[in-house]
Residue, then its C-alpha position, 0 to 999 in steps of 0.5 A: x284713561x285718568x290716573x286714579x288718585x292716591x290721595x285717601x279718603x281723608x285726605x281728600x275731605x281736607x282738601x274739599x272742605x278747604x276748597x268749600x271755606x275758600x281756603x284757596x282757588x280751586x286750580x291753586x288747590x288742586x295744582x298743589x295736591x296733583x289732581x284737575x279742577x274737575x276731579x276737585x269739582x267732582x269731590x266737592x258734588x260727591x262730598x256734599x251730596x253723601x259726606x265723606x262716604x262718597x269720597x272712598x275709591x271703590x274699586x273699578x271691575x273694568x280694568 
């Protein structure tokens, strides 16, 4: 099972958005902040389909 980020949700738009300016290359992006190019895909959908809301961790209740 993935290891779950500790980056907040704050953190996370920052790094979205800097992904959607094209700021930098996806994998250079996510190298830096310790996560996969997929997680960083899954954030960029999630952030543009519901804004930040969707980018809160909500809890898993299967651990």
């Amino acid at each position: 099972m993935a290891k779950a980020s500790d980056l907040t949700p704050e953190q996370r738009v920052e790094i979205v958005l800097a992904l959607l300016r094209r700021d930098e290359p996806a994998s250079i992006l996510a190298r830096r902040h310790g996560i996969s190019t997929n997680t960083l895909s899954q954030w960029r959908e999630k952030f543009l389909a519901g804004g930040t809301n969707n980018l809160v961790v909500q809890p898993n209740y299967f651990d």
